[in-house]
C-alpha distance (Angstrom), angle and dihedral (degrees) to the residues before:
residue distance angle dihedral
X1 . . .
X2 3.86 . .
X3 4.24 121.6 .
X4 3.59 119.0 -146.4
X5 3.85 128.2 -171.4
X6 4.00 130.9 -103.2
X7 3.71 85.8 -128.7
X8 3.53 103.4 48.8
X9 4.10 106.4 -135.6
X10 3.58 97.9 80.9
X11 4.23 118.5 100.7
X12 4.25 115.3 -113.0
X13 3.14 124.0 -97.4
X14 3.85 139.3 -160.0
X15 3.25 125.3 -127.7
X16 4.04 103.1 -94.7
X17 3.91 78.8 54.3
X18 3.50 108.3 54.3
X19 3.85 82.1 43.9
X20 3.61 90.2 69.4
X21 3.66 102.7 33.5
X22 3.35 107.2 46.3
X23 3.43 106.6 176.4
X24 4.23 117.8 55.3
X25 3.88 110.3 -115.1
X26 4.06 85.8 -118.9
X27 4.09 93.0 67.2
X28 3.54 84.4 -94.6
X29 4.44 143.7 136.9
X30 3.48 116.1 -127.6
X31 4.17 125.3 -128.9
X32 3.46 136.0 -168.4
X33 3.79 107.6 -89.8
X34 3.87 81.7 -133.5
X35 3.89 132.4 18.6
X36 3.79 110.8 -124.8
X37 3.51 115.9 -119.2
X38 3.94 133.7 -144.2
X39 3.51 122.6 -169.8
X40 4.11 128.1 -131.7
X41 4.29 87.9 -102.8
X42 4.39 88.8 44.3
X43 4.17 89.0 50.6
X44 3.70 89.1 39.4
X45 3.60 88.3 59.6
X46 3.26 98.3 42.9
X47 4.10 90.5 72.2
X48 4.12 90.6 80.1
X49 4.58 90.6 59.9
X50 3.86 117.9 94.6
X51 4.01 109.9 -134.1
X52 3.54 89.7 -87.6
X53 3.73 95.2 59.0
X54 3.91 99.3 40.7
X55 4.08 88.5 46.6
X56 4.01 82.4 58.7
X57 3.67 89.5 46.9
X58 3.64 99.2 47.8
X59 3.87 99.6 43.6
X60 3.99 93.7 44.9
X61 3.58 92.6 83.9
X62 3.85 89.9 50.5
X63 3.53 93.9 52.1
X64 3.80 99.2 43.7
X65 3.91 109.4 144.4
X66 3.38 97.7 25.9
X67 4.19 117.9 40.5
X68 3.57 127.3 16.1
X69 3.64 142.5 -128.2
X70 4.19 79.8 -109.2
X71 3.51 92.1 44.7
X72 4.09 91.6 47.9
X73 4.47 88.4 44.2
X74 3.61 79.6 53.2
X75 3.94 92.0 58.7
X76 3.34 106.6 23.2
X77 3.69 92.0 52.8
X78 4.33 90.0 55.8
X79 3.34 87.0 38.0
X80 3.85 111.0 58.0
X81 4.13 82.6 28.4
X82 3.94 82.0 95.0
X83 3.36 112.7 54.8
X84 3.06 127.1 109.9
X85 4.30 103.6 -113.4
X86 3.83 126.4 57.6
X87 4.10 76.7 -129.1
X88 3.47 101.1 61.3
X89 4.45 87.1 -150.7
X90 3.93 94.9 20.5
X91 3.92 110.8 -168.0
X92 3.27 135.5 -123.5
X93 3.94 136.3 -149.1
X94 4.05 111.6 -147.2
X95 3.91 91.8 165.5
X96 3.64 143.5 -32.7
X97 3.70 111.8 -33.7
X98 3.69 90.1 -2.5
X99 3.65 138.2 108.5
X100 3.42 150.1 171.1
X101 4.23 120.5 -146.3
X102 3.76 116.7 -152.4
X103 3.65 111.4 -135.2
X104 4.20 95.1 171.6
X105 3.70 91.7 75.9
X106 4.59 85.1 108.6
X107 3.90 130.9 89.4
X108 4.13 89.4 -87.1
X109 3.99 99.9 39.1
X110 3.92 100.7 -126.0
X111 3.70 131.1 94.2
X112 3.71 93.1 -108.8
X113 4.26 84.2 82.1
X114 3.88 84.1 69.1
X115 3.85 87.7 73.7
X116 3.64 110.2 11.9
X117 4.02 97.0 61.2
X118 3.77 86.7 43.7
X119 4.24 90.9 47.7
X120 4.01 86.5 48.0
X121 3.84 90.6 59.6
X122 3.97 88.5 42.8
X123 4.04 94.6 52.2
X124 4.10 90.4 41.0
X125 4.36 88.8 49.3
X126 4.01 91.3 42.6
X127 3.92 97.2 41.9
X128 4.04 93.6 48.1
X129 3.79 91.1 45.9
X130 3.74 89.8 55.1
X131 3.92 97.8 24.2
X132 3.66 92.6 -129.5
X133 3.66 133.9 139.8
X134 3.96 130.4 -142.0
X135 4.07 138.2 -167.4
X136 3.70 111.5 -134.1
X137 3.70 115.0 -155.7
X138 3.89 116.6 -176.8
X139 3.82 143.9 169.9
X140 3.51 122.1 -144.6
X141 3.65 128.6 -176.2
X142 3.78 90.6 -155.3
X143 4.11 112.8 -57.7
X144 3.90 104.2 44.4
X145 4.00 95.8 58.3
X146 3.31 103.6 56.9
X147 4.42 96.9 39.6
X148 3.64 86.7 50.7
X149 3.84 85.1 48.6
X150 3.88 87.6 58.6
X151 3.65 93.1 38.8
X152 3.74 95.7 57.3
X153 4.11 108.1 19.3
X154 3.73 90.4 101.9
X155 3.93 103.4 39.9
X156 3.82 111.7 114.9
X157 3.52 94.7 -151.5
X158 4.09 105.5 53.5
X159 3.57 139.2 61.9
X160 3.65 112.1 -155.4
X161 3.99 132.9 -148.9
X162 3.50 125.0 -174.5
X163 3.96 122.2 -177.8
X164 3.80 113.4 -157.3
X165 4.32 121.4 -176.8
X166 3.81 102.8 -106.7
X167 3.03 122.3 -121.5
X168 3.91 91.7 12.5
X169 4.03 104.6 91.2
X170 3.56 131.2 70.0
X171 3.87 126.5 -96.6
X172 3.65 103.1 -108.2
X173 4.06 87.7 45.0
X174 4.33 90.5 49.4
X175 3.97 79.4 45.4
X176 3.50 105.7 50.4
X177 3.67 87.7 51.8
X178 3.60 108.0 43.3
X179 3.82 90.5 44.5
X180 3.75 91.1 75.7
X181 3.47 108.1 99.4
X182 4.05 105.6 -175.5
X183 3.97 126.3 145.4
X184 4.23 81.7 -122.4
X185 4.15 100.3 45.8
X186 3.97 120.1 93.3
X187 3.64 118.5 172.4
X188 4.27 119.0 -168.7
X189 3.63 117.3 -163.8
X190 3.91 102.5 -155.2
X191 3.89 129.7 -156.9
X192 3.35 92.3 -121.5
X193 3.95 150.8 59.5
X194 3.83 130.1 -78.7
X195 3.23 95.2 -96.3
X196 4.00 89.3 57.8
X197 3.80 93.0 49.4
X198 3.81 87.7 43.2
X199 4.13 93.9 51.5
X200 3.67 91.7 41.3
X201 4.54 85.0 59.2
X202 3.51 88.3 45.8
X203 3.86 98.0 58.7
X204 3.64 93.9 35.3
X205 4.03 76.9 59.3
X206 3.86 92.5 49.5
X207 4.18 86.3 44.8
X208 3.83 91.2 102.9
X209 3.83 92.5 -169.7
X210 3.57 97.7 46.0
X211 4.01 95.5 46.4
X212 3.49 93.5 51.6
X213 3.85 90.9 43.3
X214 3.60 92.1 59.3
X215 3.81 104.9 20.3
X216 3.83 95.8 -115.8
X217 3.21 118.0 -141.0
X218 4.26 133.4 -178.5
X219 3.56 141.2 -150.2
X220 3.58 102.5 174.2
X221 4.12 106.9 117.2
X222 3.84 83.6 -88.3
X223 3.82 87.0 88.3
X224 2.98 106.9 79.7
X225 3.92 104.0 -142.2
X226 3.90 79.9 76.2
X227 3.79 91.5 62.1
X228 4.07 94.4 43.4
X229 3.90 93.0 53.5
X230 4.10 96.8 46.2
X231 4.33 85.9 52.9
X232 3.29 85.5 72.1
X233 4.22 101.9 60.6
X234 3.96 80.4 52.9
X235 3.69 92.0 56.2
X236 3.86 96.5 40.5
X237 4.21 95.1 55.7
X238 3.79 94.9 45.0
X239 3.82 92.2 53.2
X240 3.86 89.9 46.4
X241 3.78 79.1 52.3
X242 3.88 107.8 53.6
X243 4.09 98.2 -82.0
X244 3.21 131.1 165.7
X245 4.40 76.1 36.8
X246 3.54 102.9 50.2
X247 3.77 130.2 28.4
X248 4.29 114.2 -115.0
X249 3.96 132.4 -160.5
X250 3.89 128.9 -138.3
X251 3.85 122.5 -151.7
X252 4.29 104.6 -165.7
X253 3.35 120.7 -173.8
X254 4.01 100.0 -133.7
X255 3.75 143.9 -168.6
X256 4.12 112.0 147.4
X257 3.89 86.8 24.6
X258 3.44 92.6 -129.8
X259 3.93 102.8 119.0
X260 4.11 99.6 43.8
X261 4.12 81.8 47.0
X262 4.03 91.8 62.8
X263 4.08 79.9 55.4
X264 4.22 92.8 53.1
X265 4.02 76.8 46.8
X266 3.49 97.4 50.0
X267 4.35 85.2 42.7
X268 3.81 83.0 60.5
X269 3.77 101.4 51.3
X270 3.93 93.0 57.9
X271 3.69 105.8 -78.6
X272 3.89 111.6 133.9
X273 3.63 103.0 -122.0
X274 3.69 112.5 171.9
X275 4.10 100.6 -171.8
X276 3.47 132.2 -17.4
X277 3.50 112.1 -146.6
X278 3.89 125.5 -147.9
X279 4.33 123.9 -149.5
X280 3.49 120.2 -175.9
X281 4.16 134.2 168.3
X282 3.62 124.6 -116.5
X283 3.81 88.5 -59.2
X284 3.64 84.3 88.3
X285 4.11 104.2 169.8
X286 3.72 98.8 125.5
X287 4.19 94.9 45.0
X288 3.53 85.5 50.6
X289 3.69 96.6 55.2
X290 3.35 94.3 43.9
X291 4.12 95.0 57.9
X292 3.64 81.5 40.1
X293 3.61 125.8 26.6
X294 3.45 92.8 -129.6
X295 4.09 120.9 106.8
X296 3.72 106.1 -159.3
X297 3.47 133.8 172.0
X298 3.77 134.2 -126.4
X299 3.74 143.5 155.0
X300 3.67 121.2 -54.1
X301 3.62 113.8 -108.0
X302 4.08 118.2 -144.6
X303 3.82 104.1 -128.9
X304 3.91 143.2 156.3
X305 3.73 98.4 -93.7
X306 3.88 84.4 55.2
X307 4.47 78.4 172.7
X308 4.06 85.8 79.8
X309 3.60 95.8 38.5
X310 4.02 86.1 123.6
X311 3.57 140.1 121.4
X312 3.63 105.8 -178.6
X313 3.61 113.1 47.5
X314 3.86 108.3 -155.6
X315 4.10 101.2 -160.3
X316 4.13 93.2 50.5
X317 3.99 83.3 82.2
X318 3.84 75.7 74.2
X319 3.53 100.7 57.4
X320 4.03 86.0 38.5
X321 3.80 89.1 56.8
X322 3.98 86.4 46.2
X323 3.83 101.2 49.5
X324 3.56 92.9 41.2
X325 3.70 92.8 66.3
X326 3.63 95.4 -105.5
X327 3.89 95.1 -59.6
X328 3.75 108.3 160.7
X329 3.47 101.9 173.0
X330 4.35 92.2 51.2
X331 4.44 87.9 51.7
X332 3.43 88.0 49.0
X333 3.64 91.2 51.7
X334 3.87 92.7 48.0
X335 3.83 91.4 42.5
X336 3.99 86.3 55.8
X337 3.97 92.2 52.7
X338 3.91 88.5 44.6
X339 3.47 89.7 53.8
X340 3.85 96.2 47.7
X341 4.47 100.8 34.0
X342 4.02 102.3 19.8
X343 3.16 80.7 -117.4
X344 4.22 153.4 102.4
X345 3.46 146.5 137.5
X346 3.89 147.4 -149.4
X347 3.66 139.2 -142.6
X348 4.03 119.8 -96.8
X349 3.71 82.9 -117.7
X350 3.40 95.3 54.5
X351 4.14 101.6 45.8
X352 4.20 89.5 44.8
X353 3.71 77.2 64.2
X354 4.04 86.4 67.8
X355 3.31 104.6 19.6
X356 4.18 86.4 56.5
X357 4.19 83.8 76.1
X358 3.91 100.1 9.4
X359 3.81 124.1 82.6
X360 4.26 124.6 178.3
X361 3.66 142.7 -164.5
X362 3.65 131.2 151.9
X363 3.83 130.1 -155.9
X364 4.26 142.1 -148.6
X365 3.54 121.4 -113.4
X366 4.06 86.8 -109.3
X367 4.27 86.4 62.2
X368 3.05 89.4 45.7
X369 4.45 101.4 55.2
X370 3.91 82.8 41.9
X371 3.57 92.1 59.5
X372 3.33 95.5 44.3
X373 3.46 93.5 51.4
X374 3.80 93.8 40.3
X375 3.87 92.3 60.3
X376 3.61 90.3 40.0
X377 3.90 88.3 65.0
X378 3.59 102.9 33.7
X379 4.36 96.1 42.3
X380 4.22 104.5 19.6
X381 3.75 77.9 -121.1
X382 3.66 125.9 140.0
X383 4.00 120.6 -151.1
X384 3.83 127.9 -166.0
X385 4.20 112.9 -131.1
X386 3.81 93.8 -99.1
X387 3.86 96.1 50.3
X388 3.74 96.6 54.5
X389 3.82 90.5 49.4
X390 4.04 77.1 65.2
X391 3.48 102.2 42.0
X392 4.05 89.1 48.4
X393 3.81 89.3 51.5
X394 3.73 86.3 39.4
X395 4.07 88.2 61.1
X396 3.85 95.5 37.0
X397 4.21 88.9 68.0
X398 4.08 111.4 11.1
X399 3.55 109.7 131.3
X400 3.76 123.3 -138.8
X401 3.66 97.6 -110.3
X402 3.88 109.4 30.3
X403 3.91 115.4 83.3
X404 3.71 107.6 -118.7
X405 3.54 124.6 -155.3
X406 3.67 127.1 -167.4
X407 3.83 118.4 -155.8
X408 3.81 115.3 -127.5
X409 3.79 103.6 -140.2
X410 3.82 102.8 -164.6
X411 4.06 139.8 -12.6
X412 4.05 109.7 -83.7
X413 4.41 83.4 -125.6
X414 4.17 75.3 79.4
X415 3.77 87.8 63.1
X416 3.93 111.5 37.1
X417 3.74 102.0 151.6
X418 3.88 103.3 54.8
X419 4.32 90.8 38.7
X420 3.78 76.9 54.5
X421 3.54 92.9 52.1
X422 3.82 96.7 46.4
X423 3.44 106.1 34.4
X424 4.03 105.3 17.7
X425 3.72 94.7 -124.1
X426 3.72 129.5 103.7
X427 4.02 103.5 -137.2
X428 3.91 105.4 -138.4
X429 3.91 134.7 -110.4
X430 4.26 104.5 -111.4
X431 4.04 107.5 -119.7
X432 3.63 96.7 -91.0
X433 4.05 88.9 62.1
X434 3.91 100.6 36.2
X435 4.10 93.2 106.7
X436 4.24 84.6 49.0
X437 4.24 94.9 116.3
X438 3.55 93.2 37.7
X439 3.84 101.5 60.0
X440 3.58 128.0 102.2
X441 3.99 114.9 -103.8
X442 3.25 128.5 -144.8
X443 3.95 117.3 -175.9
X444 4.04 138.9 138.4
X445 4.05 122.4 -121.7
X446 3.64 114.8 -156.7
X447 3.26 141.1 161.4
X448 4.31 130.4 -86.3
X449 3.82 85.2 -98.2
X450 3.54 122.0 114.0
X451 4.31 89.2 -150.9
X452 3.31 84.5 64.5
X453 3.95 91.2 55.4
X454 3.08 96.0 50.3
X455 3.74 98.8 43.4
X456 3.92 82.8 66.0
X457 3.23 108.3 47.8
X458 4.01 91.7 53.5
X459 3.37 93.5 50.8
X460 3.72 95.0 45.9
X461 4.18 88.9 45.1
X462 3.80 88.3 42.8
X463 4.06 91.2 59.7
């Protein structure tokens, strides 16, 4: 399996590669040169694996060249060993034709765990193989930091920094990563927003010198290990539904884009994925391109699904690259003019291409405490901020015959204060979390300059 970039200039890469590159040396994302395929009888048999075996399955094309579909058992079967449902991504039924899939059944209670334990495993079997060592520097807008924390806290070979917006996530998501103390784990709290601490990764990235210095590495959903591991969840609640037999739908609650592109990914590789169906918050940039064709950036928004908080959403160069029939040089050109006016735009042509299997809304903070509140007294069940953004959206476009399955992004113990304020009960921490507020922190403030960055990193490598 060979990776090439979204903008074209970059070299290919195999799979180990891209792995530990993540981003292309021309500011690009890389794809799969070719979508895998599985047939109607190949799905079909896929509805007798547990999650462990399908995930091994699914990712084996992916990793062709460099791990096997062994070598992926091996680590799939330690890694989904500790979460916390027999399931792995157990499903739920809200009404008729309607569920919700929990994906905060892993060690950090968000869906990012799906990926980020599994891309751990990958970095610690690739860097002992080649006895190499890498620098990891993420952003996270509240779930990615701390399950790439877990992922990597105990692998020998990396040293891992994670920049998170002060001020901008909730407690328990500050808490569960600044509560790591490991020898390898650096967290930076910056004066600024996601999108800061997510610019200021990206040029470190496009620093030549420094990346090479200090073998820079990424687990942001532009690597795309992240995207291979999350197909799989798609793949596993549409066969528990009736798939390959009957087509399903997927409302995601998205702000980088990342987790509802593994589902266009999983549409190309055979599943029958009707729509896929986009929520956001009041940080509305992708809805708005979709009912308009025009991606256009404005000021973050502080909300209570502080996950979507987001205004440029790294992984849509993906889709970009996708519905522009594969035209490198034309996203490279649009990505340019984002980067210079906050601003592009696409032909009719070209966003019917999306919009023929992609629907978007996005909803207010005050939508989103009545919702939880309204499914709290209809179903005794309690949603976090970001999954009732999907199960609104969900609602807004299911169709009477096509399952529909909303992704539940993180537990609502994440989120105390606005399940409080909607529903007058604080949800509770599971066992393995109960200590959370009570451990020691240990974080860095700086200021929105990337100097200052950089100034810590090199003196934390340089110990």
């Amino acid at each position: 399996m060979k990776y090439i970039s979204t903008r074209g200039i970059a070299p290919s890469l195999n799979f180990e590669e891209v792995l530990l590159t993540g981003l292309a040396s021309d500011g690009g994302l890389y794809v799969p040169e070719k979508y895998p395929f599985f047939s109607y009888e190949q799905i079909k048999n896929f509805q007798r694996l547990s999650y462990v075996e399908l995930a091994s399955k699914i990712m084996a094309p992916f990793t062709e060249g460099s791990l096997t579909e062994q070598d992926l058992l091996k680590i799939t079967s330690d890694v989904y060993s500790k979460f916390n449902h027999s399931a792995i991504a157990p499903l739920k039924q809200i009404q008729q034709n309607l569920w919700i899939m929990e994906l905060f059944q892993g060690p950090t209670l968000a869906f990012k765990d799906y990926a980020l334990q599994v891309v751990g495993k990958l970095f610690d079997f690739i860097l002992k193989k080649n006895n190499k060592k890498i620098t990891i520097v993420g952003a996270t807008s509240g779930d990615t930091g701390s399950a790439a924390i877990e992922g990597c806290k105990r692998c020998s070979n990396v040293d891992i920094f994670i920049l998170h917006p002060y001020g901008r996530v909730s407690d328990v998501q500050r808490r569960q990563m600044t509560t790591v103390i490991s020898k390898n784990v650096y967290n930076i709290a910056l004066k600024g927003t996601f999108d800061d601490c997510q610019s200021f990764v990206k040029n470190l990235f496009a620093n030549k010198n420094f990346k090479e210095k200090y073998n820079l590495a990424a687990v942001n959903s532009i690597n795309w290990a992240r995207i291979m591991a999350q197909v799989v969840y798609y793949f596993y609640a549409a066969l528990n539904l009736g798939a390959p037999d009957r087509e399903v739908s997927f409302a995601v609650p998205t702000g980088n884009f990342g987790n509802i592109f593994a589902g266009y990914v999983a549409k190309r590789m055979g599943l029958p994925i009707k729509n896929l169906i986009l929520g956001s918050n009041s940080n509305d940039i992708l809805p708005r391109f979709i009912h308009s064709g025009i991606m256009e950036k404005k000021d973050v928004k502080p909300s209570i699904s502080p996950s979507m908080d987001i205004q440029i959403s790294s992984n849509f160069e993906r889709i970009l690259f996708e519905i522009c029939d594969r035209n490198s040089q034309k996203v490279a050109q649009l990505m340019e003019g984002f980067k210079s006016n906050g601003k592009y735009s696409v032909s009719m042509d070209v966003l019917q291409t999306l919009t023929s299997f992609m629907k978007a809304d996005a909803f207010n903070d005050q939508q989103i405490l009545c919702e939880i509140s309204r499914i709290y007294k209809t179903c005794q069940y309690i949603l976090d901020p970001h999954s009732a953004i999907g199960l609104m959206v969900a609602e807004k476009y299911r169709e009477k015959d096509v399952p529909m399955i909303v992704l539940a992004t993180a537990h609502p113990a994440k989120f105390p204060k606005p399940i409080n304020e909607a529903i007058g009960v604080c949800p509770e921490l599971p066992f393995s979390l109960k200590n959370l507020m009570n451990k020691e922190e240990n974080y860095i403030v700086l200021e929105n300059k990337i100097q200052d960055v950089i100034d810590f990193i090199e003196k934390c490598e340089g110990k």
